[in-house]
C-alpha positions as CSV (number, residue, x, y, z in Angstrom):
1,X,-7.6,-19.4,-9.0
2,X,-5.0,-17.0,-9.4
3,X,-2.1,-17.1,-12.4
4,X,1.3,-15.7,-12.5
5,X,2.7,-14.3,-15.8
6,X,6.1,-13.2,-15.3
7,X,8.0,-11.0,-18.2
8,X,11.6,-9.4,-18.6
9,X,14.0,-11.3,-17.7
10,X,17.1,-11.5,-20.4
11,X,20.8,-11.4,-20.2
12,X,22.9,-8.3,-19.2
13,X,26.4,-6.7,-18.7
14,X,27.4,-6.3,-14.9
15,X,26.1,-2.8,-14.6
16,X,23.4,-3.1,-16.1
17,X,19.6,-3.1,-15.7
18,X,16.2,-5.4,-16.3
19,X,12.6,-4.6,-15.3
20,X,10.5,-7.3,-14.6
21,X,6.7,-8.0,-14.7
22,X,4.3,-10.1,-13.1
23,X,0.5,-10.0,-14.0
24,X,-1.9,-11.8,-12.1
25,X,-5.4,-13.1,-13.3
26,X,-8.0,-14.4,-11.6
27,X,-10.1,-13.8,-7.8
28,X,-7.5,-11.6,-6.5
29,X,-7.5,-10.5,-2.5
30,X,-6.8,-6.3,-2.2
31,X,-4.1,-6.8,-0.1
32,X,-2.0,-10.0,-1.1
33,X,1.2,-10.1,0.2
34,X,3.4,-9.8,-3.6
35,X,7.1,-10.5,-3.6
36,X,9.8,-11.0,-5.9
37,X,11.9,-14.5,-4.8
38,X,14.8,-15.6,-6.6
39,X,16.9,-19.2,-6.7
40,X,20.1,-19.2,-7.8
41,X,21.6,-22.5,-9.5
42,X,22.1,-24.8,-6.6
43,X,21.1,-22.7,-3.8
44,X,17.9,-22.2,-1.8
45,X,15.2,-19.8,-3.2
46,X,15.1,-16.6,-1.4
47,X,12.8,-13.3,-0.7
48,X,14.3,-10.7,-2.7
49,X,11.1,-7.6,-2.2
50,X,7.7,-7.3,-0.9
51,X,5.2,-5.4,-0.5
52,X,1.7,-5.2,1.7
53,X,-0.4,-2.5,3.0
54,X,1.2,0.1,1.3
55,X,5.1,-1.3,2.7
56,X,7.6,-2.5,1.0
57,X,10.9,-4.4,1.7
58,X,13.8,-5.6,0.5
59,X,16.5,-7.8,1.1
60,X,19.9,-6.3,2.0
61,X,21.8,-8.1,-0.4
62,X,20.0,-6.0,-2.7
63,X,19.2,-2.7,-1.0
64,X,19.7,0.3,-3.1
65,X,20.0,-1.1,-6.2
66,X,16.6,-2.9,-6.9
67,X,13.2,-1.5,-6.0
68,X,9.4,-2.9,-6.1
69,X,6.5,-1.4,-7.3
70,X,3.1,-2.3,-8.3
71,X,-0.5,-2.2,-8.0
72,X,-3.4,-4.8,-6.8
73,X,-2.8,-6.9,-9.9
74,X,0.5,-5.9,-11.4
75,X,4.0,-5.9,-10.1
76,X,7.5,-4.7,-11.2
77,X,10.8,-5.7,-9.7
78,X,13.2,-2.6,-11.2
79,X,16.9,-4.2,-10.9
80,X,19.6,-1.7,-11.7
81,X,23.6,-2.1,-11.0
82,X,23.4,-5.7,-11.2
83,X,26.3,-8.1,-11.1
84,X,26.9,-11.8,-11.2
85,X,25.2,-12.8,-7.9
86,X,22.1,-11.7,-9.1
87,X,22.0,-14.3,-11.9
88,X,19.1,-17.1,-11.5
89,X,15.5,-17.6,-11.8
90,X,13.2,-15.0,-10.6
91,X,9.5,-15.8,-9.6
92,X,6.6,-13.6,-7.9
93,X,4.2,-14.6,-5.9
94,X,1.2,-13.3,-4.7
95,X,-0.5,-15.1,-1.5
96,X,-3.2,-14.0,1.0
97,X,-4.2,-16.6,4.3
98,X,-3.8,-20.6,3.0
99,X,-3.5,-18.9,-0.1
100,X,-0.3,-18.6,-2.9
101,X,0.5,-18.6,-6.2
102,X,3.7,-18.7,-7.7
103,X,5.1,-17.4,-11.0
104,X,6.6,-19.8,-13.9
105,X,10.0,-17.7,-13.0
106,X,11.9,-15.8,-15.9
107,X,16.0,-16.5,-16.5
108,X,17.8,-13.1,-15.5
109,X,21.3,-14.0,-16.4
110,X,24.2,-11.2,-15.8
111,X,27.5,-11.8,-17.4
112,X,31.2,-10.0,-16.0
């Protein structure tokens, strides 16, 4: 088994900035697929960045502005210039085959 512990998420100014954190515990794979999804209130949730094999990806609504980073147990979601359609819960997620685990998801609120 694999556990999710996400940390960082907050309230902010349009503008500005939150890091988050996910650490994983547990049997992990070395190269899990780990990504960052988000759900907004009513709305579906959605891939926001990944990485795997040394590549990483993010979505275009967010391109420029946020960035991923992490190791084979750790990963960071570095969100800068952020406005109100970034608002909602974030949750990373680490899978490999049948395998994935999912996050508890941290509040990131961002207020004009």
């Amino acid at each position: 088994q694999v556990q999710l512990v996400e940390s960082g998420g907050g309230s902010v100014p349009a503008g500005g900035s939150l890091r988050l954190s996910c650490v994983a515990s547990g049997s992990l794979d070395n190269d899990m697929f780990r990504a960052w999804y988000r759900q907004a209130p009513g709305r579906s949730r959605d891939l926001v960045a990944s990485f795997q094999s040394g590549k990483t990806r993010v979505a275009d609504s967010v391109k420029g502005r946020f960035s991923i980073s992490g190791d084979k147990s750790t990963i960071h979601l570095q969100m800068n210039s952020l406005n109100f359609e970034d608002t909602g819960v974030y949750y990373c997620y680490f899978g490999w085959q049948t395998k994935e685990y999912w996050g508890q998801g941290t509040q990131v609120t961002v207020s004009s």
